[in-house]
C-alpha positions, 0 to 999 in steps of 0.5 A: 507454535509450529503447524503439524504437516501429516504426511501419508506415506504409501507403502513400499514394495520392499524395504530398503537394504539395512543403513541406506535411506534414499531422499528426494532431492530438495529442488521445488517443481516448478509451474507453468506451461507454455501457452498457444500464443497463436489460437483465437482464444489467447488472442481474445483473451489477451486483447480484452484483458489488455483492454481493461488494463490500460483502463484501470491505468487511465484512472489511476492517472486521472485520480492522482490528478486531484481535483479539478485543473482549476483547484490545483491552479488555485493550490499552486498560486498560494506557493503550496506543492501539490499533495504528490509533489510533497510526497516526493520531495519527502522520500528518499531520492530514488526510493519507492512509494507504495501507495495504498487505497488508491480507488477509495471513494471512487463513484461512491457519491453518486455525481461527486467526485473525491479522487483517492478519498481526498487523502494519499496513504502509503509506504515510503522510505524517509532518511532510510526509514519506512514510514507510513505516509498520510497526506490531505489533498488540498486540492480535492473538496479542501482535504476536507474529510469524507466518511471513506476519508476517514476509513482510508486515514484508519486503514493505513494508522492500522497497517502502520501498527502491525507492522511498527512504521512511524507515522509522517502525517502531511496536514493540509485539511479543512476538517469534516466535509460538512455536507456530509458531516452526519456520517463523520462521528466523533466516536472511538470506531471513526473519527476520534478513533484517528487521534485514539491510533495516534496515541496508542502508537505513541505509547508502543514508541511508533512515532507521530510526526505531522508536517501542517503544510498549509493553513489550518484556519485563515487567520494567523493570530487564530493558529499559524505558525507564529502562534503556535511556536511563539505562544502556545507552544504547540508547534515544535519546529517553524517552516519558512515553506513546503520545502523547509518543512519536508526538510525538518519532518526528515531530520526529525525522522532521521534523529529517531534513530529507529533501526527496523528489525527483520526476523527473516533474511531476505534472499535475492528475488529472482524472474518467473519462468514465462513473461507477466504478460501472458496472464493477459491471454491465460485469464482474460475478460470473460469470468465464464470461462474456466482457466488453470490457476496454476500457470497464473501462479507460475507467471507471479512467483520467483523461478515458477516454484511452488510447493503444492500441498493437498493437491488431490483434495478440493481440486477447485482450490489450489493451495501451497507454499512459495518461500518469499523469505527464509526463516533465521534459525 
């Protein structure tokens, strides 16, 4: 159902000559203002924001890493791609990865370390379907599961079904961290709820492919390869190797003939009015000092164009609308 928008109209002076209407041109106003780059304070600003940037960047670097040198050195020997590596050897060449909850369980534990929850989720695009990518990192605690593990793996299953992305799960796990297995339940709000998504998925026709890129237990004859595709029947395609098995989880989302159907026609993107980077010197570090949000909305949206509505009411909110797609008829 469509909103009501109230219009208050003031009244005109004087009626306008009988079967003439006069209208305000359809162009969107644009933001923005430009900035003195010169004071001290955009300097301050812009150095101390640029500061933090560069920091946020450093860990970002550091927690795709993994764990330490010397798990990765010991993944690798086993003739394993590390987690990202898999990623990228999954995705269409060239294509984006949009990763999601990238600091979870970031100083969470106290002295221990789990980059990115010990789990890589996000959105790529696979023989030319988006799909939600869900991937252990051997190389952190095992790809053993934190509780945040757990809430990282339930928040992408989630952002998979609203928006109807088949599911690539990458296993390479060692099931809970038992240190910490107090706080991993079994219900249906943590970790059963992982196999309950699956299969409520599964039911709306959102595909589940899961690639078990390393050994899930040590032993062959207690659940390898040959096993499980041999015997129990459990396994659907046989992999020779990382590589083989990225190849297959392709083809097999290749063969879901799985077309996405868009109910907006997206219009070509186009740059802000002012550079990106002077929201370095227009925000800056300090949150006691006030700064006009506007010019932050001006430096984000395609032309600097913003519909503003409710402007003269609550002045410490500014809302509006910015068209990022245009509606079918």
């Amino acid at each position: 159902m469509w909103a009501a928008l109230r219009l208050i109209l003031r009244p005109c002076a004087r009626a306008s000559p009988a079967g003439l209407r006069a209208y305000h041109g359809d162009s969107v106003a644009s933001l923005g203002t430009q900035p003195d780059v010169g004071s001290a304070l955009y300097q301050e600003n812009y150095e101390q924001m640029k500061a933090l940037v560069n920091q946020l960047h450093e860990r970002v670097e550091h927690i795709k890493l993994g764990g330490g040198e010397k798990a990765r050195a010991l993944h690798i020997s086993r003739g394993k791609l590390l987690p990202r590596e898999r990623i990228d050897n999954l995705i269409d060449p060239g294509s984006p990865f949009l990763e999601l909850s990238q600091f979870a369980g970031y100083q969470l534990y106290d002295n221990e370390e789990v980059p990115g929850g010990g789990i890589i989720t996000g959105i790529g695009r696979v023989s030319g379907v988006e799909c939600m990518i869900i991937a252990n990192d051997a190389t952190v605690k095992g790809g053993t599961y934190y509780p945040v593990t757990v809430k990282k793996q339930l928040r992408a299953q989630e952002i998979a079904m609203q928006n109807r992305l088949p599911c690539i799960y990458l296993a390479d796990s060692g099931g809970a961290y038992l240190p910490r297995q107090a706080d991993v339940f079994a219900d249906r709000d943590h970790f059963g709820r992982l196999f309950y998504n699956q299969a409520i998925m599964s039911s709306k026709n959102i595909a589940q492919v899961k690639a078990a890129t390393g050994e899930e237990v040590s032993a062959e004859d207690l659940g390898g390869a040959d096993l499980h595709c041999r015997k129990s029947g459990v396994g659907d395609h046989y992999a020779l190797d990382d590589h083989h098995a990225l190849h297959l989880t392709r083809k097999v989302v290749r063969n879901l003939n799985y077309q996405k159907k868009l109910d907006v026609t997206i219009e070509p993107s186009e740059e802000p009015l002012f550079p990106a980077d002077e929201l370095y010197g227009i925000v800056g570090a300090n949150l006691k000092r006030n700064f006009d949000v506007r010019e932050v909305i001006a430096r984000i949206v395609d032309g600097s164009r913003f519909t503003e509505f409710k402007a003269f009411y609550g002045d410490t909110l500014v809302t509006g609308i910015k068209p990022l797609e245009k509606h079918k008829p």
